[in-house]
C-alpha positions in Angstrom: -26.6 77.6 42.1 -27.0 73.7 41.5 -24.5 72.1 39.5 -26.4 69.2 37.3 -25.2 66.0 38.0 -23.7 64.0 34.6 -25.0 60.1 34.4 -22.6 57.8 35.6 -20.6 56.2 32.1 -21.6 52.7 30.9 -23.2 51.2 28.2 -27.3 51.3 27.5 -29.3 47.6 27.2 -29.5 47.9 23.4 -25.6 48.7 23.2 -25.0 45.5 25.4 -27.8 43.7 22.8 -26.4 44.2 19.7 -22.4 43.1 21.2 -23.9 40.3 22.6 -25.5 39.2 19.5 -22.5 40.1 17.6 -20.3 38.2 19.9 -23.0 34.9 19.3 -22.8 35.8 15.9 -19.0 35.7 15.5 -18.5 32.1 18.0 -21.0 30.7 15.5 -18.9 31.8 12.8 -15.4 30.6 14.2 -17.4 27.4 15.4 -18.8 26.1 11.4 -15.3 26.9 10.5 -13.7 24.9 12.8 -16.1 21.9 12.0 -15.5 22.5 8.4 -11.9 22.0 9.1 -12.2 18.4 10.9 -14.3 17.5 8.1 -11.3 18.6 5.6 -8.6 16.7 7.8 -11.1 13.4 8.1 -11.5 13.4 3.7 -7.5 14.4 3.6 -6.7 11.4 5.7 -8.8 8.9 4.3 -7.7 9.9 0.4 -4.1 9.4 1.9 -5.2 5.8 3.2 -6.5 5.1 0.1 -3.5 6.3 -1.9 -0.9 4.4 0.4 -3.3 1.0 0.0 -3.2 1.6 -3.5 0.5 1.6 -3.6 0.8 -1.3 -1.5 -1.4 -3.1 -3.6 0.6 -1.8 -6.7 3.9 -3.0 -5.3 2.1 -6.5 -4.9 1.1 -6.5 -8.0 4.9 -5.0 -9.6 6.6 -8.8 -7.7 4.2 -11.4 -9.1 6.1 -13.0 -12.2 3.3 -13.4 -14.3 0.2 -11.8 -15.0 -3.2 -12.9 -16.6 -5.7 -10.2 -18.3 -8.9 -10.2 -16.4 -10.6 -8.2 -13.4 -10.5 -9.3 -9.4 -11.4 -7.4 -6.3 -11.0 -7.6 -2.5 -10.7 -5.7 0.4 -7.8 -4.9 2.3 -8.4 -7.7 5.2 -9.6 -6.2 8.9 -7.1 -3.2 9.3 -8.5 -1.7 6.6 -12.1 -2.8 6.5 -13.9 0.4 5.3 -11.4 -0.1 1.7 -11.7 -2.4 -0.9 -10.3 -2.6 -4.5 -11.0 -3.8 -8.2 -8.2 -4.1 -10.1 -8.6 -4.4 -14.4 -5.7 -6.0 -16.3 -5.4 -6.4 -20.0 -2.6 -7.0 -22.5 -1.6 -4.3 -24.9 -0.3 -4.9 -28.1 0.6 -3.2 -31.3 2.8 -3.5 -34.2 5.4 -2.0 -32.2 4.8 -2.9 -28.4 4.6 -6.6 -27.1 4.3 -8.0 -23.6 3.3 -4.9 -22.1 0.5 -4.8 -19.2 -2.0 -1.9 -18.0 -3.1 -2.3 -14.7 -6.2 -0.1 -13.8 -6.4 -0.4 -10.2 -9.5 1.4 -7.9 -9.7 1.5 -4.2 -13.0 2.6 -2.7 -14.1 3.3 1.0 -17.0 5.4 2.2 -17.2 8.7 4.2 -19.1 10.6 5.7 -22.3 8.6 3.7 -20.5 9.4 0.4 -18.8 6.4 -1.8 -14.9 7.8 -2.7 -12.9 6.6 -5.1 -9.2 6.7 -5.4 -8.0 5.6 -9.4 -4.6 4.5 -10.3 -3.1 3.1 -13.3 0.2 1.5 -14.1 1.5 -0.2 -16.7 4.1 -3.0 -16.1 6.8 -4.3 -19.1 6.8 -8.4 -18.7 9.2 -10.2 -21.5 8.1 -13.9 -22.4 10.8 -15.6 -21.4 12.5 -16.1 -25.0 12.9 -12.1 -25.1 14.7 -12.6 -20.8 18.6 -11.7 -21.5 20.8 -13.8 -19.8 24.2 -12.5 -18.0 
C-alpha cells in the first residue's frame, strides 16, 4: 500500500497577496499619520512664535511712558521675518474710568500657504501726571 504524500506547509500566492497588500496598506496608514504629525508640530511652533512675539511686543509697549490712541504696524526685524504686527490703541473713558488704554495687538505670519493670526489684547492704567502719588 502507498501512503499519499501531504503538500509541504506554506502559504498559497493569494494568501501572500492579500498580506502584502495589507502590509502596503497599513505603512501608508502609519506614514499620513506621521506627516500629519510634523504638520501639527510645524502650526504648534509657529503659534508659540507668534504668542512669545506678541509678548515681547506687549512688554515694549507696558515700559513706554506715554501713549497716543492710533494704529501702527511692523515686522519683527530679520529674525523674525515671516511675522509682522498691527497694533490698535484708543483711550477709554467713562463717567467712572479715566486714563485707561486698550491695546489690541495682532501678530500675523503665514504657513503652510495659509495667513495665521495670533490676537491679543491688554489694557494698560496710565495716570496724567496730577493723579501720580508722590512718596
Amino acid at each position: 500500500m502507498r501512503s499519499r504524500r501531504r503538500p509541504p506547509g506554506g502559504f498559497t500566492l493569494i494568501e501572500l497577496i492579500v498580506a502584502g497588500s495589507m502590509l502596503a496598506i497599513g505603512i501608508a496608514g502609519a506614514i499620513g499619520a506621521l506627516s500629519a504629525c510634523a504638520t501639527a508640530v510645524g502650526v504648534g511652533e509657529s503659534k508659540t512664535q507668534a504668542v512669545l512675539l506678541a509678548q515681547e511686543k506687549l512688554t515694549e509697549l507696558e515700559t513706554q511712558e506715554e501713549f497716543s490712541a492710533g494704529s501702527s504696524a511692523g515686522d519683527f526685524g530679520e529674525d523674525y521675518p515671516d511675522y509682522q504686527w498691527t497694533l490698535d490703541i484708543e483711550t477709554v473713558t467713562s463717567d467712572d474710568l479715566t486714563d485707561l488704554w486698550r491695546a489690541q495687538l495682532a501678530v500675523t505670519w503665514e504657513h503652510a500657504g495659509r495667513t495665521q493670526t495670533c490676537r491679543v489684547e491688554q489694557w494698560f492704567y496710565r495716570p496724567t501726571p496730577t493723579q501720580q502719588t508722590r512718596g
